[in-house]
Structure formats: structure tokens, C-alpha cells
C-alpha positions as CSV (number, residue, x, y, z in Angstrom):
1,X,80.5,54.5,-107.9
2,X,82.8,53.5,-110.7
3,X,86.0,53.2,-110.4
4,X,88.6,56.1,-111.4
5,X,91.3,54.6,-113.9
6,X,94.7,56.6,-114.2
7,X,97.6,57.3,-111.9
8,X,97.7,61.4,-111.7
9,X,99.4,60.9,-108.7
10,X,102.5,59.0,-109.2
11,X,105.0,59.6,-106.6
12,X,103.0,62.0,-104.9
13,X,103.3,61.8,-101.0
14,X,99.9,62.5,-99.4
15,X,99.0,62.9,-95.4
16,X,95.5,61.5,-94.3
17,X,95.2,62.5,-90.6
18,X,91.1,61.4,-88.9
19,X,90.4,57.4,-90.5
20,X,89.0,56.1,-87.5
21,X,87.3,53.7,-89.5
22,X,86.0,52.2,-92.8
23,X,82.9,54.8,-92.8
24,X,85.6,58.1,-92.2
25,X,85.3,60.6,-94.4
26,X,89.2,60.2,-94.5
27,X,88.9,57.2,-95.2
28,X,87.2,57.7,-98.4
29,X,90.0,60.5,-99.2
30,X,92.7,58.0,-98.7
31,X,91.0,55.4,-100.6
32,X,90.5,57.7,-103.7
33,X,94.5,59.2,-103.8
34,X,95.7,55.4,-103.1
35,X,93.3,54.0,-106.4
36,X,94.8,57.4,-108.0
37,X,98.6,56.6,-107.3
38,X,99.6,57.9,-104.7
39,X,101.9,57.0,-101.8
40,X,99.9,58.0,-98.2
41,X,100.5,58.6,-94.5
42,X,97.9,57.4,-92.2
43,X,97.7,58.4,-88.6
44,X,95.3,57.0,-85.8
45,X,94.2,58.8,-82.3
46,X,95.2,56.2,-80.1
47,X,95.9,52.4,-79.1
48,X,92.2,52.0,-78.6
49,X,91.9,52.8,-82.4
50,X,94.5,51.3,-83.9
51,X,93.3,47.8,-84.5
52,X,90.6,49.5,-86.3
53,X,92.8,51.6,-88.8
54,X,96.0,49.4,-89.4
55,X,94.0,46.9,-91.5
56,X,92.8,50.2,-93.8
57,X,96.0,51.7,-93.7
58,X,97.7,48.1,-94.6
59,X,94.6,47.6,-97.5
60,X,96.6,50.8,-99.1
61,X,100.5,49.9,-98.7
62,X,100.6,53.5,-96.2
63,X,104.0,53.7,-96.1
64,X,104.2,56.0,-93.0
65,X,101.8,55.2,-90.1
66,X,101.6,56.2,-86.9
67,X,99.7,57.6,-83.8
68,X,98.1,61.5,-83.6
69,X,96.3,63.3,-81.2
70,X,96.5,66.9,-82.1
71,X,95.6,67.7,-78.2
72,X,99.1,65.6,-76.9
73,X,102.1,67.8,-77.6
74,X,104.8,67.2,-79.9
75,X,102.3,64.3,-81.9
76,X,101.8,66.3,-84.7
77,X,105.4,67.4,-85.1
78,X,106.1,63.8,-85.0
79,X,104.5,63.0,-87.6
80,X,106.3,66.1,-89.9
81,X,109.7,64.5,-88.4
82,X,108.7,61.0,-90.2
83,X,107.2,62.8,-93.5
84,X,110.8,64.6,-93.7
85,X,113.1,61.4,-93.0
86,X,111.1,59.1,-95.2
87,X,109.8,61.3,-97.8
88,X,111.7,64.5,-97.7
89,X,108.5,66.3,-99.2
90,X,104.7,66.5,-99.4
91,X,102.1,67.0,-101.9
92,X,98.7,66.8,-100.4
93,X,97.1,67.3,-96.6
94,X,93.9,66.2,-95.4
95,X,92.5,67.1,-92.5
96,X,89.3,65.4,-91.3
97,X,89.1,65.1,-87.3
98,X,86.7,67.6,-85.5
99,X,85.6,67.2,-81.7
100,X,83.7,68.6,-79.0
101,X,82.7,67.4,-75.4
102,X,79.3,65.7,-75.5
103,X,77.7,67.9,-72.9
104,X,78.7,70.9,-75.0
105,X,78.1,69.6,-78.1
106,X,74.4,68.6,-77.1
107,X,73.5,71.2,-74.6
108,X,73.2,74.3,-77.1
109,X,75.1,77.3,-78.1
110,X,73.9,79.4,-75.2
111,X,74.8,76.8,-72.6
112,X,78.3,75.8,-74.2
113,X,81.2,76.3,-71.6
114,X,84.4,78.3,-72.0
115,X,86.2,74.8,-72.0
116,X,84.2,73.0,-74.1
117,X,84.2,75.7,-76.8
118,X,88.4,76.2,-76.5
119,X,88.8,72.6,-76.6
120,X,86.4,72.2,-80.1
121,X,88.1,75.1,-81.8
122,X,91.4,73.8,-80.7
123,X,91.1,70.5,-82.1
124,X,88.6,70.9,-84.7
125,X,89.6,74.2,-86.3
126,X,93.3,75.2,-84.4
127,X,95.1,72.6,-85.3
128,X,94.5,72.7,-89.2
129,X,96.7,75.6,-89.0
130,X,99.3,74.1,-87.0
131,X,99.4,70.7,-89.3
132,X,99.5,74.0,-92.3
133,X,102.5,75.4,-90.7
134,X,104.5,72.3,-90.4
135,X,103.5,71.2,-94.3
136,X,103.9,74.1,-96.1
137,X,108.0,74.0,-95.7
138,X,107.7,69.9,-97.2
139,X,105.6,71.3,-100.3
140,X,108.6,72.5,-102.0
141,X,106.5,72.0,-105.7
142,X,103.3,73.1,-104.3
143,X,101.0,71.5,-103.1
144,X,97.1,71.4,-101.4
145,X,95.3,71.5,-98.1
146,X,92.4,70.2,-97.0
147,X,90.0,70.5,-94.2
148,X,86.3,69.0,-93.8
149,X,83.4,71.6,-93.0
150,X,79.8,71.3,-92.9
151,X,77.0,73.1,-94.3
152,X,76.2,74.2,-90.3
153,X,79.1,77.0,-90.7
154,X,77.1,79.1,-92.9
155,X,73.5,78.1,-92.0
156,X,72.0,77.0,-88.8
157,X,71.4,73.6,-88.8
158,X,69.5,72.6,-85.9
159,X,71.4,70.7,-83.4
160,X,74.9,71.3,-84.9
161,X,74.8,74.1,-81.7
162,X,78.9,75.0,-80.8
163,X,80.4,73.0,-84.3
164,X,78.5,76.3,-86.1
165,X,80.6,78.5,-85.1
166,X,83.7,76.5,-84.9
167,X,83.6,75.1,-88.5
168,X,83.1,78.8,-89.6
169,X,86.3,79.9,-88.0
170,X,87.6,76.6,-89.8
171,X,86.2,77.9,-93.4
172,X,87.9,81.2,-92.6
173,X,91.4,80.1,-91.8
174,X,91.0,77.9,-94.9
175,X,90.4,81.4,-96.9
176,X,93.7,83.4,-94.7
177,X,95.8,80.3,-94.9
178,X,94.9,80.0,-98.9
179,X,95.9,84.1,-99.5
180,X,98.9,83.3,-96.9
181,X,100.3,80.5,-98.8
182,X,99.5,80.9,-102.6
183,X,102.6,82.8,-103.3
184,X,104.2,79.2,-102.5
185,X,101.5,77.5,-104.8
186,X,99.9,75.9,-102.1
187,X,96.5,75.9,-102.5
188,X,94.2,75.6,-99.5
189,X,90.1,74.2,-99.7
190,X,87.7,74.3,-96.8
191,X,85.5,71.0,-98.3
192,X,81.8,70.7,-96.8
193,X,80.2,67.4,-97.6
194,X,76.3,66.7,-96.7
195,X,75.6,64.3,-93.4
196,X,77.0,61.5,-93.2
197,X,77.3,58.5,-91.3
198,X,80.5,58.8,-89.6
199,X,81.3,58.0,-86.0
200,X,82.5,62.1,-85.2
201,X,78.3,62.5,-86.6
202,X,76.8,60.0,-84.2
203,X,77.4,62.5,-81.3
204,X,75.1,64.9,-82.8
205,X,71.5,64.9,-81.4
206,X,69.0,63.7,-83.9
207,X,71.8,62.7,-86.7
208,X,69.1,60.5,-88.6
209,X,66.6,63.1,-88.4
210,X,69.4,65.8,-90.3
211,X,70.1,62.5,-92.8
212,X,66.7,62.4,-93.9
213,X,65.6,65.6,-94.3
214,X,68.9,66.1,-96.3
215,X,68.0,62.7,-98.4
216,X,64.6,64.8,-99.1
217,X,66.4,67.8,-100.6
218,X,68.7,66.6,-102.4
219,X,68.3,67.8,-105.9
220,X,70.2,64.8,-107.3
221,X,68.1,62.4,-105.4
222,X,70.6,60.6,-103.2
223,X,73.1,61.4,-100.5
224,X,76.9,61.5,-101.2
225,X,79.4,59.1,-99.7
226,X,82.9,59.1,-98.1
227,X,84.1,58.3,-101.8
228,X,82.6,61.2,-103.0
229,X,84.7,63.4,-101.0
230,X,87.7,61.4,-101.7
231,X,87.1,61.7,-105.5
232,X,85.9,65.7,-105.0
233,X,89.8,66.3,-103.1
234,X,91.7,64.4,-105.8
235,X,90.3,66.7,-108.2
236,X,91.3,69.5,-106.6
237,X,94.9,68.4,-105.8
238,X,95.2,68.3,-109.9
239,X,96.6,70.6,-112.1
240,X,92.7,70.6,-113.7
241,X,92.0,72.8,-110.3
242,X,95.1,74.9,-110.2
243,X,93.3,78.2,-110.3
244,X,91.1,77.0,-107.4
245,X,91.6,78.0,-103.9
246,X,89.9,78.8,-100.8
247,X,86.4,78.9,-101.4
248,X,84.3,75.8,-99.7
249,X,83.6,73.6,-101.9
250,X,80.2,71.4,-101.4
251,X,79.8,67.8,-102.1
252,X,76.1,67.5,-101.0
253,X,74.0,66.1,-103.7
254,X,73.1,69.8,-103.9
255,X,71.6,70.7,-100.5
256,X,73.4,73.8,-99.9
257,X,71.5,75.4,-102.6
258,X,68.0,74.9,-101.1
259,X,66.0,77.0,-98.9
């Protein structure tokens, strides 16, 4: 994909929380608001995954990085605590980190376990509104949200199983949180991208099966990529999107319109 040219966001602080690595969906979201001017936050889960984020986060002059797991408390308001000291404000959030225990994840619906389900809608859908809460009081102009769906919260896909259900409570706290915080200008979009290859999507049984069959339907002919969703958000953090606000958006090469 060519290259975007401009700098729409000059002095615009962005937070990019989920780049575990170069093929993150984050990632791509980070790249495209960086190559659009803007200064970013990074964060990584842990020490076993920082040696594979602080190169990215380096390769984009992220002027705030630092650790986040939203299941260790007090991370998250960490991370608000350097956003206010350094920055003093925010424009944009992105949310892109989902999880849910393998066993659950791969052992159906019906089988899921009261643990396993609480811990996936904590992380994956819960904690969205919690990073929400702590923005919206640093997006003093306005500003946007953004959390990563998939096309498995509206539709069975088979083999998404317990992230069905737990992306469409996601979609639906995009659509509360969007009524709850436009009076503030604050514009909130549940994005759903179509498969792809991305380290959260390799626990899901038979990935490359969904990947092809997706390929197949495409109406464009070809699958999207992490810079797709990157470019997708930056549009909608513009003032060329300011009357848009929490319906999901698809980036899928048109799959979601197919039978």
C-alpha cells in the first residue's frame, strides 16, 4: 500500500495499547498515526515481550513506553499517570489486546467455564471501558476510541466459540460508551477487521482454514492487512469522520457483506 503523505496529526498524543509484535494489528495502527504525525504511547504485556516491542516502539520515536497487563492492578492507571505528567492530554485510544484460556477458547461455547468466560470478557471486552474511563478526563478537545472486533460478534464463525459472544458485548459497550461520551466530543468505534495473521489469531482452531475461505470471499479479491486498519482508524480520528460514532466499522475486503 502506498504511503499516506500529510501530517493531520501534528501534536496529537495517541495511546497504542496490544503491539506484541510486527504482525499486531496495533502495530499497524501505530505505524499509520506515527507516518501521519502523531506523537504515540506504546505499552507491552510483559518482560518476556519487551524485546519484541521496544525496537517498534523505538522505529516510531514513542515518547511514552512502558509495561501493561490490564489483569495486574493499578497497570493501566499507570500508564494514565504517565500520559498526564508527560502530555497533560490525549487525542486518540486504541485498544487491540483480546484473550481467552486455550482450553476455553478451543473447547466450544457449551463447554466454556465460568472462569474462562470472566477472564475473556474481562480482558478482552472489560477493560476497554476501564482504559475509556481513565481517557476521557485527558481528551479535553475531543477525541476518539478504538477497540478491535471481529466479524464472529454478529455471525457465527465456526471455531471463534466463547470470543462470539465476548466481542459482541465489546461492540455494545463501544455503542453505550459512544452515546455516554459524545456530549464531550469523544467519539467511540468498535472496528472489525477480516482474519488475520496475528499471534492473539494463532490460538484459534483452524485459523488458516477461516483465512482462506475469507480470501475466497472477498469481493475485492485480497485480504486486508494490519496497515489497513491503521489507515481505516486514522480516518476516523479526523475531522472528515466527525459525525461518525459507534457503529462497527469493517475493514474486510468486503466479507461481511456475503452470505
Amino acid at each position: 500500500m502506498d504511503k499516506l503523505t500529510g501530517q493531520p496529526f501534528n501534536g496529537h498524543k495517541v495511546l497504542i495499547v496490544g503491539v506484541a509484535n510486527e504482525h499486531s494489528i496495533a502495530w499497524g495502527c501505530a505505524r499509520a498515526f506515527h507516518e501521519l504525525g502523531a506523537e504515540l504511547a506504546i505499552t507491552y504485556l510483559n518482560d518476556k515481550a519487551k524485546p519484541y516491542v521496544a525496537p517498534l516502539a523505538e522505529s516510531v520515536g514513542a515518547s511514552i513506553f512502558l509495561p501493561l497487563d490490564v489483569s495486574n492492578p493499578g497497570e493501566l492507571e499507570a500508564v494514565f499517570d504517565a500520559i498526564r505528567t508527560k502530555w497533560g492530554k490525549l487525542d486518540v485510544a486504541v485498544h487491540s489486546i483480546a484473550f481467552a484460556p486455550k482450553a476455553d477458547l478451543q473447547g466450544g461455547l457449551l463447554n466454556s467455564s465460568a472462569e474462562g468466560f470472566a477472564t475473556a470478557m474481562d480482558i478482552s471486552c472489560h477493560s476497554f471501558i476501564r482504559m475509556a474511563r481513565l481517557a476521557a478526563p485527558l481528551m479535553t478537545d475531543g477525541g476518539s476510541m478504538f477497540a478491535m472486533s471481529y466479524l464472529g460478534a454478529t455471525r457465527v464463525v465456526p471455531n471463534y466459540d466463547l470470543m462470539g459472544p465476548v466481542k459482541a458485548a465489546l461492540e455494545a459497550s463501544c455503542r453505550y460508551l459512544a452515546h455516554e461520551l459524545g456530549p464531550r466530543r469523544i467519539r467511540v468505534h468498535p472496528i472489525s477487521p477480516g482474519p488475520l495473521k496475528t499471534r492473539a489469531a494463532s490460538g484459534l482452531k483452524d485459523f488458516d482454514l477461516l483465512l482462506t475461505d475469507a480470501a475466497s470471499r472477498a469481493p475485492i479479491g485480497e485480504m486486508v492487512d494490519i496497515m489497513d486498519v491503521g489507515y481505516a482508524c486514522a480516518f476516523l480520528a479526523t475531522p472528515y469522520a466527525r459525525r461518525m460514532t459507534g457503529n462497527t466499522v469493517f475493514v474486510d475486503g468486503g466479507v461481511s457483506i456475503m452470505d
